[in-house]
C-alpha positions as CSV (number, residue, x, y, z in Angstrom):
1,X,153.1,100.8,80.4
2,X,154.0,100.1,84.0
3,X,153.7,96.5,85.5
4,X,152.3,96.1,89.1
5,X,151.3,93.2,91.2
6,X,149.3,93.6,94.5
7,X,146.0,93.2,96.1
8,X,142.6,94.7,96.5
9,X,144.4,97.9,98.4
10,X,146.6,98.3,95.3
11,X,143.8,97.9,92.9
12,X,141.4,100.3,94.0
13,X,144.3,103.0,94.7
14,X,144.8,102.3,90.7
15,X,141.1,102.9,90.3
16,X,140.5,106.2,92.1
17,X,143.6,107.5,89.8
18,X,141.4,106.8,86.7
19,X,138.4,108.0,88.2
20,X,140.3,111.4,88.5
21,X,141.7,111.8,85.0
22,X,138.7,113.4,83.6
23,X,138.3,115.7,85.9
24,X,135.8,118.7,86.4
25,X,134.8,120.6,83.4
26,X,136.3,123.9,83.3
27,X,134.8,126.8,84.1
28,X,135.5,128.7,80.9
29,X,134.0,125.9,78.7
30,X,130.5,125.7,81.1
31,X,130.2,129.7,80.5
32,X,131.5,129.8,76.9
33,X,128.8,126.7,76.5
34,X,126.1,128.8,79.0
35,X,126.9,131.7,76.4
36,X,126.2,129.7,73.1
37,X,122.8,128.0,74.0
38,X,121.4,131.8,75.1
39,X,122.0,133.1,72.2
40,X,120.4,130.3,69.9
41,X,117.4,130.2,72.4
42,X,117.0,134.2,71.4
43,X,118.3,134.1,67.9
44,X,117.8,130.8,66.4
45,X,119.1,130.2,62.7
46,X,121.2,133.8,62.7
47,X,122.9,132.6,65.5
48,X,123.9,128.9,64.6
49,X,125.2,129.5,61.0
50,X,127.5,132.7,62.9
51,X,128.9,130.0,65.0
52,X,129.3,127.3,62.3
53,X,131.7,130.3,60.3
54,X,133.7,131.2,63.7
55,X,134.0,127.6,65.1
56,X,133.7,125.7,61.2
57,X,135.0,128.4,58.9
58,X,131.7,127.7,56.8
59,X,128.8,128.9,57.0
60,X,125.8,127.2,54.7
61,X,123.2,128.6,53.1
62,X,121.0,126.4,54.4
63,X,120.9,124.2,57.8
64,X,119.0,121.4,56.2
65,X,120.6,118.8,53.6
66,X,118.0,117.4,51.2
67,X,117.4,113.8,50.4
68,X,118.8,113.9,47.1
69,X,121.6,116.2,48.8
70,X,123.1,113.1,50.9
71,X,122.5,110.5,47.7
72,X,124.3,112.4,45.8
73,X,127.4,112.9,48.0
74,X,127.1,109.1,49.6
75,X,127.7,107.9,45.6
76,X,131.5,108.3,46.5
77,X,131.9,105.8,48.9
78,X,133.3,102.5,48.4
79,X,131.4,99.7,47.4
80,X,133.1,96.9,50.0
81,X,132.4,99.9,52.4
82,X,128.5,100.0,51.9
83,X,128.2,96.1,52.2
84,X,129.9,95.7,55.5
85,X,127.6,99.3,56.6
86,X,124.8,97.2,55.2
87,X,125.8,93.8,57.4
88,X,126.8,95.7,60.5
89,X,123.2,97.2,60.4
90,X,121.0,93.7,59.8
91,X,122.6,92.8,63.0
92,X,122.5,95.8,65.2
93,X,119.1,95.9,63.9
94,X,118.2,92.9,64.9
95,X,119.9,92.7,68.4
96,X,117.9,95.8,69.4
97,X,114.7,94.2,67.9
98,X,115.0,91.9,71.2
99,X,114.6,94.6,73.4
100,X,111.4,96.1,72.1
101,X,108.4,96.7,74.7
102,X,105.1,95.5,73.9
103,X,102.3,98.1,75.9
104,X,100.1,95.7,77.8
105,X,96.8,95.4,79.5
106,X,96.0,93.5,82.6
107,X,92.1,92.4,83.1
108,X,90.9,90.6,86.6
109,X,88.2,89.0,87.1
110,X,86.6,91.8,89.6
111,X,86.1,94.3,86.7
112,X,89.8,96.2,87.4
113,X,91.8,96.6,84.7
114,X,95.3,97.9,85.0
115,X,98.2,98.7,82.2
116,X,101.2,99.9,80.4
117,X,100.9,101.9,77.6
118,X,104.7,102.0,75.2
119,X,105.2,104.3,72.2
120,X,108.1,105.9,70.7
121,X,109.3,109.4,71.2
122,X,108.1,112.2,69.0
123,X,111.4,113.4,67.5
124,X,115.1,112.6,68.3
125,X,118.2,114.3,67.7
126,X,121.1,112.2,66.8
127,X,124.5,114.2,67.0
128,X,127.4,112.6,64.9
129,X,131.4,114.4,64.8
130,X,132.2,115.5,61.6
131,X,136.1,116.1,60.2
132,X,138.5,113.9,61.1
133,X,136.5,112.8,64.2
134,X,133.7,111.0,61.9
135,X,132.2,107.7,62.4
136,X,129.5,105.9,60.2
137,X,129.4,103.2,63.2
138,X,128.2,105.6,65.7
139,X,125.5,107.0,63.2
140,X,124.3,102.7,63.3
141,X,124.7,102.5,66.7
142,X,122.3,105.7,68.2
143,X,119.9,106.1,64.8
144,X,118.5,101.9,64.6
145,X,117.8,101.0,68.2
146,X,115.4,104.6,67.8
147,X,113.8,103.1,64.8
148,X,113.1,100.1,66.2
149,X,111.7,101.7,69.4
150,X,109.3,103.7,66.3
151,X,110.5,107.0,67.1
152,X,108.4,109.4,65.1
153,X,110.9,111.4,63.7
154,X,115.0,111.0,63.8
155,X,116.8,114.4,63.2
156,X,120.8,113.7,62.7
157,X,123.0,116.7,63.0
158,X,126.8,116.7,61.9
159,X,129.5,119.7,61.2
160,X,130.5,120.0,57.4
161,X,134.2,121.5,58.5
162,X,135.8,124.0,56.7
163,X,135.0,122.2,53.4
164,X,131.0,123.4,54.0
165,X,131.4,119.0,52.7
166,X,129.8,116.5,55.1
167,X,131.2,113.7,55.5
168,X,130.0,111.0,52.6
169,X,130.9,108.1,54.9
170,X,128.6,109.6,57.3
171,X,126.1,110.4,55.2
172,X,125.9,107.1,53.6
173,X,124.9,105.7,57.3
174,X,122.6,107.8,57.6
175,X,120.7,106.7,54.8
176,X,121.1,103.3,55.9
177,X,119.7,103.7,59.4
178,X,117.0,105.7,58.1
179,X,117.8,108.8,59.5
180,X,114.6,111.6,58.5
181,X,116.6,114.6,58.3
182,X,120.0,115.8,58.4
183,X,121.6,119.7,59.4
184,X,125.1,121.0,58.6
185,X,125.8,122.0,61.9
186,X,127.8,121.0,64.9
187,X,129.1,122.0,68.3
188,X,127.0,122.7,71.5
189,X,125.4,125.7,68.7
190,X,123.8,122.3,67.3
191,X,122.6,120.7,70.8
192,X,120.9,124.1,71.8
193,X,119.2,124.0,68.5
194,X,118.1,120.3,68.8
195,X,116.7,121.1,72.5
196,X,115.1,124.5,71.6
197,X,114.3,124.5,67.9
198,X,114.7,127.2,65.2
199,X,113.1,128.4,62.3
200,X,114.6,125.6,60.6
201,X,115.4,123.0,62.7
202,X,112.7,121.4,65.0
203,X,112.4,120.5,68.4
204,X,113.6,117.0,69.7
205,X,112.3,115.2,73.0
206,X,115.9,114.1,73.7
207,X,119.9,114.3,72.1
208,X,122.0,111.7,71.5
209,X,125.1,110.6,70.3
210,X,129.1,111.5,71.5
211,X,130.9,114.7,70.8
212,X,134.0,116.5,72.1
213,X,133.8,118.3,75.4
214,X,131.8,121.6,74.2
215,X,128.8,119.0,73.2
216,X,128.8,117.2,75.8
217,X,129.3,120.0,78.4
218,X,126.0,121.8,75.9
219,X,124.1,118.2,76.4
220,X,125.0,118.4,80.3
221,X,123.4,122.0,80.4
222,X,120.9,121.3,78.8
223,X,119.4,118.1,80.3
224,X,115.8,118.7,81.8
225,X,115.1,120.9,78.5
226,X,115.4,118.2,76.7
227,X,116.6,114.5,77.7
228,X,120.0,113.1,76.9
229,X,121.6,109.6,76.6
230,X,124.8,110.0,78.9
231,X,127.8,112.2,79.5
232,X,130.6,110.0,77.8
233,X,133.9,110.2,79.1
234,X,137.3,109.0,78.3
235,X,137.3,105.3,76.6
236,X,137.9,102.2,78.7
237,X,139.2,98.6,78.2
238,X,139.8,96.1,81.4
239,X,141.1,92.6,80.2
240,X,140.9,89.8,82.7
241,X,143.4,86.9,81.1
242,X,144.6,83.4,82.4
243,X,147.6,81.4,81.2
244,X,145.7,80.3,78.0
245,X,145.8,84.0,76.6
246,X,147.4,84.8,73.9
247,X,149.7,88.0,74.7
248,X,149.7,89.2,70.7
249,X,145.8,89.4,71.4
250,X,146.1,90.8,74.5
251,X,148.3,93.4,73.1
252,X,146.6,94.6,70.0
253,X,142.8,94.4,72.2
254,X,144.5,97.2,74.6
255,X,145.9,99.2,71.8
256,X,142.7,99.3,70.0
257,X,141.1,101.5,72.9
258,X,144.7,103.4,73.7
259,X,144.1,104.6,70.3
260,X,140.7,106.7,70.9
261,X,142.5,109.2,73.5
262,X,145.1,110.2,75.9
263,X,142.9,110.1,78.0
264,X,141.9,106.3,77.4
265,X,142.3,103.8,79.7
266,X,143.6,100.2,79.0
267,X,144.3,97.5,81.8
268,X,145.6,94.0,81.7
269,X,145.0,92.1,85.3
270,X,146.2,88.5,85.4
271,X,147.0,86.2,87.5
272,X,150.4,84.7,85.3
273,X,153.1,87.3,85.9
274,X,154.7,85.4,82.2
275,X,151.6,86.2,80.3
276,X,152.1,89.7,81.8
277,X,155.7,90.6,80.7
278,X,154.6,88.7,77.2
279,X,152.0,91.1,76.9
280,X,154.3,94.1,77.4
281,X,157.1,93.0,75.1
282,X,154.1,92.7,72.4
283,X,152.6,95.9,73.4
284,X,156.2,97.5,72.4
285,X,156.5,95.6,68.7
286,X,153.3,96.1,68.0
287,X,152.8,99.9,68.6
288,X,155.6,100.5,66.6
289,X,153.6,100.1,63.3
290,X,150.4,102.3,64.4
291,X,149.5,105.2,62.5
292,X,148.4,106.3,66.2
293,X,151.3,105.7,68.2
294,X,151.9,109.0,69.9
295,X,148.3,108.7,71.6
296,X,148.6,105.0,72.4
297,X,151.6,105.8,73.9
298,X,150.4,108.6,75.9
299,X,147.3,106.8,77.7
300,X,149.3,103.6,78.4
301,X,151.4,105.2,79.9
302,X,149.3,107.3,82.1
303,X,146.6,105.5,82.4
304,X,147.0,102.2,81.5
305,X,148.9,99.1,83.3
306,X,149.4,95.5,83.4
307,X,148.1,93.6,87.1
308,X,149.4,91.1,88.5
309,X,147.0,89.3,91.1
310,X,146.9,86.1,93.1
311,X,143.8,84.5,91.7
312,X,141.6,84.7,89.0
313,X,138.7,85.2,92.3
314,X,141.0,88.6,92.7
315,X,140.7,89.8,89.1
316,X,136.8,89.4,88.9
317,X,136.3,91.4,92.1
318,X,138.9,93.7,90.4
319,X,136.8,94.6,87.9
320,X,133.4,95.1,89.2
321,X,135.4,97.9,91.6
322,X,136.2,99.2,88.2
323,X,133.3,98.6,86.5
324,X,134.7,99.1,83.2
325,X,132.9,100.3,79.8
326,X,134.5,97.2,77.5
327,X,135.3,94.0,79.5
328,X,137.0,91.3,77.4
329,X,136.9,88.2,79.3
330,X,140.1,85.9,77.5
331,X,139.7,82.6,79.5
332,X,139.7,79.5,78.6
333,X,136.1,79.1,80.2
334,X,135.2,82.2,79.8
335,X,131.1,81.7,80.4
336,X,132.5,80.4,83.8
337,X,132.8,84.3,84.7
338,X,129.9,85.9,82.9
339,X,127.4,85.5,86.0
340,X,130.2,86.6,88.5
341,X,131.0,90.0,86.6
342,X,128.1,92.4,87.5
343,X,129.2,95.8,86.8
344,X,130.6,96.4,83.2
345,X,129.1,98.2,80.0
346,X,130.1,95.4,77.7
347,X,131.3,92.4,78.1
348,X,133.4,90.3,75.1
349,X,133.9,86.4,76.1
350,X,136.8,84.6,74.5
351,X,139.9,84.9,72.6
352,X,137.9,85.4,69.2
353,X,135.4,88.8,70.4
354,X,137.8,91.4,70.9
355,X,136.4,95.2,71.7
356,X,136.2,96.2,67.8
357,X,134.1,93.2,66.9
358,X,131.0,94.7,69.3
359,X,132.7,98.1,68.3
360,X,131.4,97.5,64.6
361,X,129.8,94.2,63.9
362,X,128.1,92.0,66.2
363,X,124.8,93.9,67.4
364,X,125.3,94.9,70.0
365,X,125.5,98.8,70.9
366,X,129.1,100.9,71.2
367,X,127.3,103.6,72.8
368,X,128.5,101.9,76.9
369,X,129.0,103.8,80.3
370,X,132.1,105.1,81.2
371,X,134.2,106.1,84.1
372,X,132.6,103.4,86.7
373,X,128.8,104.7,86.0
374,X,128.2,100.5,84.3
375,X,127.3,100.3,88.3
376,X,123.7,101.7,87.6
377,X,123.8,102.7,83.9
378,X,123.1,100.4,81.0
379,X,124.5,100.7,77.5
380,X,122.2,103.1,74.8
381,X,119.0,100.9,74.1
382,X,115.6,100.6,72.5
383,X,114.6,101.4,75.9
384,X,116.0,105.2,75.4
385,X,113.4,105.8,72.8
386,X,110.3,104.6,74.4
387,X,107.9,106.6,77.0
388,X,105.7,104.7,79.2
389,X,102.7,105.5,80.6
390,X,100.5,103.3,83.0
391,X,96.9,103.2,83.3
392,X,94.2,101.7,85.8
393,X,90.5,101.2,85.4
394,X,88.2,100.1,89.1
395,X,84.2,99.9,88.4
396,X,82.6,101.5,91.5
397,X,82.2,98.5,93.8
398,X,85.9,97.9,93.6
399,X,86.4,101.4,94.6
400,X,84.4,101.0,97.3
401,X,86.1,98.5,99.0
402,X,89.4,99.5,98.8
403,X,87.9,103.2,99.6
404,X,89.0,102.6,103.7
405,X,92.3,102.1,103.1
406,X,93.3,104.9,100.7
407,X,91.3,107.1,103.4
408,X,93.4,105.8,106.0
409,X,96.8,106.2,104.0
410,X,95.9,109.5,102.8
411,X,95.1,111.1,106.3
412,X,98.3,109.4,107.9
413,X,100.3,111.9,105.6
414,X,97.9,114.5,106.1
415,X,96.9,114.9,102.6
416,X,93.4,115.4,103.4
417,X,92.1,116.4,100.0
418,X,93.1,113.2,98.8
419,X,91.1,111.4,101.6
420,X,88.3,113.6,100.3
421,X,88.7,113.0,96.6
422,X,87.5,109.4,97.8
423,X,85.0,110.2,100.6
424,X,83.2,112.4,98.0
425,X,82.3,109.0,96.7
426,X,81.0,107.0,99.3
427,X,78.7,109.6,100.1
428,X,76.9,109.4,96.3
């Protein structure tokens, strides 16, 4: 993991480099992907279970798993297991119960009434990895905050693998969130049946939930069919550290990211060049015992790397340029910082609230922008689920009055019908 120390100039060359390691998709996926939804948008069922045997090697009988289905399978899992699921829910539950909208209605004294109407979406698809890619926490994460925003209906979708046997893990989630339904299918075969619907599987208002690049390209393509939470890319961790830091920490918080992908991105910037070569001599003990180690070595050394800047002034601007998905903050005032740091998906204050704890635990959601969109996009939220409408009520006389004006603003555009929709009116 290389070691660099510079300015601003140095920095954002660093950033551009990460910005480029995703890359374009290629153009054999987005027609392979192109291919796929066609043919489930003509053939429905027939064609999803022929991909599930040529991408899966299984194909099911039938899409749907059955309530007693997914009990049956989740009896398997470990106790200890289902208690932490259980906690780790309460409090994701209860984080995204702060968000919730309330619709509203505005009265004046002149008779005008004006409003916002909220409600739930109809019916949401939730897509969750299978195999060795599965993750009950990710299930938590997308199905609660649209249960809390009263989504009507909450269809979760998830490849069996070869086995034709879900994932129990996964399963047991599910049944905690309170997912409604649940398919044995996966790939972008699954997202163009979510956004079109089947025989079997119904239409959803929008897909969520992270897969590998055929799902998300699928999700990509299929935006303005249906809506879609984000386009997740490679996994990111910036770390801004002073002298109080502890470099063990430091070491295993950059690691824990390293892990996801060779892709994944894991930065250090500090302004104590002996808490930086700390960090790196832990970095190298540590790894050593990681079940992971090939991939964590891979992305640090790629695309991750220790900074070592002037000022802690330096590192804040630092990382809005990079605008990170997980920002750890280990400082020893670390709430000194929090009003400073504007662009970041997440943002962990402390030496006690590394990545994993929001990761699986605290509330709130995993689901985070990537690849410097935390400049204008927001982590998943209640506020995915929800539609808004707005409203307006004017009695005549209030009509009336305002009546010149909308003339006037109407025939300055040269929308004349809409002059006349009002003019109409003063002449009854």
């Amino acid at each position: 993991m290389r070691t660099v120390k510079g300015g601003r100039e140095t920095c954002l060359k660093f950033i551009e480099e990460l910005k480029a390691r995703a890359g374009e998709t290629e153009q054999s996926v987005e027609t392979a992907v192109a291919e796929i939804i066609r043919n489930v948008k003509e053939r429905g069922d027939r064609a999803v279970k022929e991909y599930s045997q040529k991408f899966d090697g299984w194909t099911p009988e039938n899409l749907e798993l059955s309530r007693e289905e997914m009990e049956e399978l989740s009896k398997g899992c470990d106790p200890a297991f289902l208690e932490s699921l259980e906690l780790a829910a309460a409090n994701i539950r209860n984080f995204h119960s702060r968000q919730k909208q309330q619709s509203r209605i505005d009265p004046m004294g002149n008779g005008i009434i004006t409003g916002q109407r909220v409600r739930g979406l109809h019916r949401v698809g939730v897509y969750v990895p299978g195999g060795t890619a599965g993750y009950p926490s990710s299930v938590l994460m997308n199905v609660i905050p649209a249960q809390v925003a009263e989504v009507g209906e909450i269809v979760m979708v998830t490849p069996p693998g070869r086995t034709g046997r879900p994932d129990p893990n996964i399963l047991a989630a599910a049944l905690v969130a309170g997912v409604d339904r649940v398919f044995l299918m996966g790939g972008a075969q699954a997202v163009a049946a979510l956004a079109y619907g089947t025989e079997t599987v119904p239409k959803v208002d929008k897909v969520v939930g992270p897969g590998n690049i055929f799902v998300a390209t699928a999700k990509k393509q299929l935006y303005g069919v249906v809506d879609i939470d984000m386009i997740a890319g490679p996994s990111e961790i910036l770390i801004i550290a002073d002298g109080t830091a502890n470099p063990e920490y430091l070491a295993a918080d950059l690691m824990s990211q390293a892990e996801h992908d060779r892709l994944a991105s894991a930065v250090l910037i500090t302004n104590s060049e002996q808490l930086a070569a700390a960090t790196a001599a832990a970095l190298e003990r540590q790894v050593q015992t990681l079940s992971r180690r090939e991939i964590i070595e891979a992305s640090l050394e790629q695309f991750g790397a220790v900074i070592v800047c002037d000022s802690m002034e330096e590192a804040v601007e630092f990382a809005n340029d990079l605008s990170p998905e997980h920002l750890e903050v280990c400082c020893e005032n670390p709430f000194d910082y929090l009003g400073k740091l504007d662009n970041a998906g997440s943002v962990f204050l402390g030496h006690y609230s590394p990545e994993p704890l929001g990761d699986y635990f605290a509330g709130a959601n995993h689901v985070l922008p990537t690849g410097g969109t935390a400049r204008f996009f927001s982590p998943l939220s209640v506020d995915d689920f929800v539609k808004k409408s707005s409203y307006i009520y004017y009695p005549k006389e209030e009509l009336l009055k305002a009546a010149g004006h909308i003339i006037r603003l109407a025939e300055t555009e040269e929308l004349t019908a809409h002059a006349n929709s009002i003019r109409v009116r003063l002449e009854q």
